[in-house]
N, C-alpha and C positions, 0 to 999 in steps of 0.2 A: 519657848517664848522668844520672842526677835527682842531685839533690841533696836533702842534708840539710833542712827547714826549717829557716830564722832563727830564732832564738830573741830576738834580741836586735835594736833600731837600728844598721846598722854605723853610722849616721851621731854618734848620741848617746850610744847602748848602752840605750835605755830598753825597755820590755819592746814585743814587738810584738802587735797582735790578727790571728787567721786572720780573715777577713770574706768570700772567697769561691773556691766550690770547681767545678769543670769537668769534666766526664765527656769522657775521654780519646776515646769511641767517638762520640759525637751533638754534642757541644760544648754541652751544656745547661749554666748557669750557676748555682749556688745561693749566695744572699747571706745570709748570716746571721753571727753570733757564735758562733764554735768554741771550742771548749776542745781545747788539745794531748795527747794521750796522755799515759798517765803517763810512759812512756820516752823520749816527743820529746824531752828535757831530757840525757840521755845524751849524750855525748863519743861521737865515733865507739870511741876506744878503751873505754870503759866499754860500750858497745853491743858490742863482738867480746867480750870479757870475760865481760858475763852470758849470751853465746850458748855461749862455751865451757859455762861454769861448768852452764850448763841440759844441754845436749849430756852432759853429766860427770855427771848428773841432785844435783849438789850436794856431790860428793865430790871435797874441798879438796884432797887430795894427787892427785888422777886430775890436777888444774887444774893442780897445782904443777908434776908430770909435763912435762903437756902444754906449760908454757910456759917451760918450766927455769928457775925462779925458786924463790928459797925460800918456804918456808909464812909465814913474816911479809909476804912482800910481796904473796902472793896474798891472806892477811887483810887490810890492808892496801887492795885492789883492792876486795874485797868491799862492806868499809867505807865505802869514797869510793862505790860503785855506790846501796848504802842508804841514806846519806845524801843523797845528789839523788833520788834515787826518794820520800825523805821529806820534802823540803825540797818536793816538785812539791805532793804531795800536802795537804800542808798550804799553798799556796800562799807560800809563801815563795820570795825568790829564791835560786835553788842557792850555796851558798856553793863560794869556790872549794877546790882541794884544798888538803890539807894537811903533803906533805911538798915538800921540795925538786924531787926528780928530776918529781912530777905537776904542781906549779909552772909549771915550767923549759915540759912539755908543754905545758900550757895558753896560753902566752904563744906558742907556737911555733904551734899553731892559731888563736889569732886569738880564744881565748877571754877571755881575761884582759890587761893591762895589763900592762906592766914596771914602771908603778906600781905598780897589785895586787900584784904576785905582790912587789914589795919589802916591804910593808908586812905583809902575810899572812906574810913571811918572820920580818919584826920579832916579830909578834904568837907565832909560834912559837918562838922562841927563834934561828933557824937565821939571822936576817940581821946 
């Protein structure tokens, strides 16, 4: 199974550069300075999310349906996917989410801190 790219140092957390890429069939090697896709920066679950939501061709309640969750939480999803999709794009680093329960996820992927995710709690009102 491939894995996700690193986004991050697991060692520091500081951002990482691509520098070189290999053709699966020849083993040719190319060294350069890459830039990650816009959606490299996506959570495994924010990547199932906008596959649904596209699949749904954008219509909120098909998503709601499909993931039996309320319409606030699917907006909600939307919002956290937009906001790292905007944060890439302007190069900023992705801020982490912003409620509780996407918190709690982040920290259990290995995205965020128990620190983070205390302090982002503070800043929300919820810690």
């Amino acid at each position: 199974m491939t894995r996700k790219i690193l986004e991050h140092c697991p060692s520091c957390g500081g951002p990482l550069l691509i520098t070189e890429v290999r053709c699966t069939r020849c083993a040719t090697q190319v060294r350069a300075h890459y830039r990650p896709c816009d959606f490299c920066g996506l959570s495994e679950e924010q990547s199932t999310f906008l596959r649904l939501f596209l699949t749904s061709r954008g219509n909120l309640s098909e998503v709601e349906k499909r993931l039996g969750v309320s319409y606030p939480t699917v907006r909600a999803k939307l919002d956290e996917v937009i906001a790292r999709v905007s944060a890439v794009e302007a190069g900023e680093p992705p801020r982490p989410p912003h409620n509780r329960r996407a918190l709690l996820d982040a920290v259990a992927r290995g995205e965020i801190s128990p620190a983070e995710a205390a302090g982002r709690l503070k800043e929300i009102g919820e810690g």
